[in-house]
C-alpha positions in Angstrom: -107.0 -80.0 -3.7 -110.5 -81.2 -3.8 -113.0 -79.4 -6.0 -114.8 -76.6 -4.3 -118.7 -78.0 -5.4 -119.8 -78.1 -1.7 -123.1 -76.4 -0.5 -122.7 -77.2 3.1 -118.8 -76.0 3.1 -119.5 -71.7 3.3 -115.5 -71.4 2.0 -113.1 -73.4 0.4 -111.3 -75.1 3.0 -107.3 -74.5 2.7 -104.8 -77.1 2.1 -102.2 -75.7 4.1 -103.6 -75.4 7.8 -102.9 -78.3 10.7 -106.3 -78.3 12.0 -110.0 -77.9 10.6 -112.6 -76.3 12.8 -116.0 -76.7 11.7 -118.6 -74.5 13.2 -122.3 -75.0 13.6 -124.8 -72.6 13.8 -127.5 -71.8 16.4 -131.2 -71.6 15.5 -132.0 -69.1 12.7 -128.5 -68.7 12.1 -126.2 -69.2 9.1 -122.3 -69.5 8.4 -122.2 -65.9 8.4 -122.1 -65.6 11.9 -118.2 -67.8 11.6 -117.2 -64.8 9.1 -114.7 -62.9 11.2 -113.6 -65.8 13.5 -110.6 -66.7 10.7 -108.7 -63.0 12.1 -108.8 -64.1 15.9 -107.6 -67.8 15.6 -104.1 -69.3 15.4 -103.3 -69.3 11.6 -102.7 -73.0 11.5 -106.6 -73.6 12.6 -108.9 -73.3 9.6 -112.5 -71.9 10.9 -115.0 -73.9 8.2 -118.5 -72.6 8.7 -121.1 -74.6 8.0 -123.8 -73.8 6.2 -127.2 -75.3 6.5 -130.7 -75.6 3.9 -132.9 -72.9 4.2 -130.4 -70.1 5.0 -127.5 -68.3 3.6 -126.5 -69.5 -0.1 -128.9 -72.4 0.6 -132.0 -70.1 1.5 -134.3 -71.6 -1.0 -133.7 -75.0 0.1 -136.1 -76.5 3.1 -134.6 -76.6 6.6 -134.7 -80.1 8.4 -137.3 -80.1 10.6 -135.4 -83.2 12.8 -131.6 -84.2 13.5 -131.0 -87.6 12.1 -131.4 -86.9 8.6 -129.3 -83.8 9.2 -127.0 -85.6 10.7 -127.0 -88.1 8.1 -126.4 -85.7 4.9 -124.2 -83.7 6.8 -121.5 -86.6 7.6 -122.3 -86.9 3.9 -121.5 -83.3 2.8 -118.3 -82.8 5.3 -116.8 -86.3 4.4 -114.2 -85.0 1.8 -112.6 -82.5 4.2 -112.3 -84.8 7.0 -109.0 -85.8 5.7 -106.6 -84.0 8.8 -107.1 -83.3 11.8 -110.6 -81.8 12.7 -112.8 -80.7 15.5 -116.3 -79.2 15.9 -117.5 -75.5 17.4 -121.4 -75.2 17.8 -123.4 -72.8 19.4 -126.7 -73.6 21.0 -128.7 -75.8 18.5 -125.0 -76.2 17.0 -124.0 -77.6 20.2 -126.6 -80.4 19.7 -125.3 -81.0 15.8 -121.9 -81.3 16.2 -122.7 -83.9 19.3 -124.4 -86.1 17.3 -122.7 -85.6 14.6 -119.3 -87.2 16.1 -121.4 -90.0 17.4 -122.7 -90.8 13.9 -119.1 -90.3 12.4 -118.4 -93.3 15.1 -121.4 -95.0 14.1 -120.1 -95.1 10.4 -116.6 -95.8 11.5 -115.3 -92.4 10.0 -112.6 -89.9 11.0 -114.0 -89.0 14.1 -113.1 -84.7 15.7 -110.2 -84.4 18.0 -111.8 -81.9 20.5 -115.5 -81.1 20.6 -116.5 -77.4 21.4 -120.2 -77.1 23.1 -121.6 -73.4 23.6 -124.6 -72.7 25.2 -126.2 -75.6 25.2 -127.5 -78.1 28.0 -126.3 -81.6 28.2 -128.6 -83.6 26.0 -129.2 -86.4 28.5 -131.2 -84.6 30.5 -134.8 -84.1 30.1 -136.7 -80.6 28.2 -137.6 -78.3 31.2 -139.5 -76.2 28.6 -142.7 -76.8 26.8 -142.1 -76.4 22.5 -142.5 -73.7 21.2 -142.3 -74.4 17.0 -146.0 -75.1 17.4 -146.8 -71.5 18.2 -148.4 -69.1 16.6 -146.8 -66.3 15.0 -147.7 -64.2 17.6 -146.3 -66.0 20.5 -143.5 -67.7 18.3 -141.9 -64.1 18.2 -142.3 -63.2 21.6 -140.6 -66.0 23.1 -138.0 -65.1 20.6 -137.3 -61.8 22.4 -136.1 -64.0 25.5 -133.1 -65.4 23.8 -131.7 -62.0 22.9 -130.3 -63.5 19.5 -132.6 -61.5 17.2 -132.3 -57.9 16.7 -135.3 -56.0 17.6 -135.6 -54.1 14.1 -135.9 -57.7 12.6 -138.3 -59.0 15.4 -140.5 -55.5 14.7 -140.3 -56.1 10.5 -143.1 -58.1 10.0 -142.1 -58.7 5.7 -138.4 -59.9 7.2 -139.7 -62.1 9.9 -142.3 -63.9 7.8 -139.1 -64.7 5.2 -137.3 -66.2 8.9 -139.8 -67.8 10.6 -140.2 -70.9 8.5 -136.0 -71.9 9.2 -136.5 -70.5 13.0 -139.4 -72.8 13.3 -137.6 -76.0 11.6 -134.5 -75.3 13.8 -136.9 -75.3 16.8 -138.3 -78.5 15.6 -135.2 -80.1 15.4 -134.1 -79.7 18.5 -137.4 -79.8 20.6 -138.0 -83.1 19.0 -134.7 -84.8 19.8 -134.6 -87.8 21.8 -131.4 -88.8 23.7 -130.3 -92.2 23.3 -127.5 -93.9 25.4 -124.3 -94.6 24.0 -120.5 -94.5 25.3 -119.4 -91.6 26.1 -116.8 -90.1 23.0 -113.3 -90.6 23.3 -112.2 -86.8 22.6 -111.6 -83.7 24.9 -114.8 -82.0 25.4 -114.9 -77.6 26.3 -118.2 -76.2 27.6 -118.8 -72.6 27.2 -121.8 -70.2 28.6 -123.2 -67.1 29.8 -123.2 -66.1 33.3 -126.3 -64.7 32.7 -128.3 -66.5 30.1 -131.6 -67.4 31.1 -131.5 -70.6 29.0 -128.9 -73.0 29.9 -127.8 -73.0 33.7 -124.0 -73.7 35.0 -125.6 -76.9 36.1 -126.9 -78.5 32.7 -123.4 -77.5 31.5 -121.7 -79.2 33.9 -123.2 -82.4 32.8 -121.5 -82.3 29.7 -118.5 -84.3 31.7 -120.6 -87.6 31.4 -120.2 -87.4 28.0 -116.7 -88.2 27.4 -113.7 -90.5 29.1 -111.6 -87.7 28.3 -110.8 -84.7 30.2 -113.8 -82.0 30.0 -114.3 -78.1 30.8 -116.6 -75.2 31.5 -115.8 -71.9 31.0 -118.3 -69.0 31.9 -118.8 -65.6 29.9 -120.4 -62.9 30.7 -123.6 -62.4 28.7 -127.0 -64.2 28.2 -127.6 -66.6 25.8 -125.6 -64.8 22.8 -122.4 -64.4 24.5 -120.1 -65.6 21.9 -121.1 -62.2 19.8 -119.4 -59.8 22.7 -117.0 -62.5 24.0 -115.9 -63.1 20.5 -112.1 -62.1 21.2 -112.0 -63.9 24.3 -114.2 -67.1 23.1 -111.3 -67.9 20.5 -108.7 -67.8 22.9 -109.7 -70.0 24.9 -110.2 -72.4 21.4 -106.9 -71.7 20.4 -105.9 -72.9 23.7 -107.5 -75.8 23.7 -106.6 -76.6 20.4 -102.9 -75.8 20.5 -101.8 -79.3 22.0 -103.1 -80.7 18.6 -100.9 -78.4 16.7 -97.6 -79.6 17.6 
């Protein structure tokens, strides 16, 4: 068993599971939000929430402010538990990590994720439709906030509470409003799409363009829900994972 010493590892991952899923969170959010997933999975899949700087256990650590030394200390960090079978679950700005991440991992010539889960987020090929918003003021920071329905109100209204969040909202913002796409192959595992028939964010169609990122077989699965589906959908989100995931398992 390898020594449980791990800040980006949220739990101790178990020995005697088939399959590791790391999961990535979306902006502002921690490991916490992979808490419950472990009770609605196959048994043999082993949910690993990742935990970033500047949130969680880590909170007094400073968030990255841009991917590619994320991505860098993360391959890092994860190296040790890459040692069966593995694939990646991100949500939104987690969609974007665990992308790059497997094309690093490919990069380095490591052990690269069987299956790669993508959840509301647009294909990263294509080009920002939306002006940044980490540059804003508080003020308008918060309010464009409210759109993505991922922050409950009673924290939005707290102004002690949001002053402690807005410094890892505005560095996860920062990361992903400053990436830059840059062509590569397409990866060699199965990629699943998920989103929200009614998010406001990410359209079917930016989803859909996910396919040209693989030479393997690649799906899109719509929830309904906005941007934060996967909180309702919870239940249903997993079984389609466990699906997905059950060819591996054999």
């Amino acid at each position: 068993m390898i020594p449980y010493a791990n800040p980006w590892m949220f739990n101790q991952p178990k020995d005697h599971t088939k399959l590791r899923l790391f999961c990535f969170p979306y902006a502002g959010g921690g490991a916490t939000a992979y808490l419950q997933w472990q009770k609605d999975i196959l048994p043999e899949i082993d949910i690993c929430p990742i935990e970033l700087p500047g949130r969680g256990k880590r909170f007094i650590e400073q968030p990255f402010t841009s991917l590619a030394p994320l991505i860098e200390a993360l391959a890092e960090g994860i190296e040790p538990y890459l040692t069966m079978p593995f694939a990646f679950f991100g949500h939104s700005m987690g969609g974007l990590i665990s992308f790059e991440l497997a094309r690093y991992l490919r990069k380095q010539q490591m052990a690269l994720p069987m299956h790669l889960f993508i959840s509301a987020f647009r294909a990263p090929q294509l080009p920002p439709v939306s002006p940044p918003l980490h540059q804003l003021s508080d003020a308008e920071f918060i309010q464009e906030l409210k759109r993505f329905n991922g922050t409950p109100p009673a924290v939005l209204e707290h102004a002690e509470l949001m002053q402690l969040l807005l410094d890892v909202l505005r560095a996860d913002f920062s990361l992903c409003e400053t990436y830059r796409y840059t062509i590569e192959e397409p990866l060699s595992c199965s990629i699943s799409v998920f989103g929200g028939l009614q998010d406001q964010e990410v359209t079917r169609a930016e989803l859909e363009q996910w396919r040209q990122q693989t030479t393997r077989p690649a799906s899109l699965r719509m929830f309904p829900g906005d941007h934060f589906f996967l909180v309702a959908m919870q239940k249903l989100l997993l079984q389609m994972i466990s699906q997905d995931l059950a060819a591996y398992l054999q």
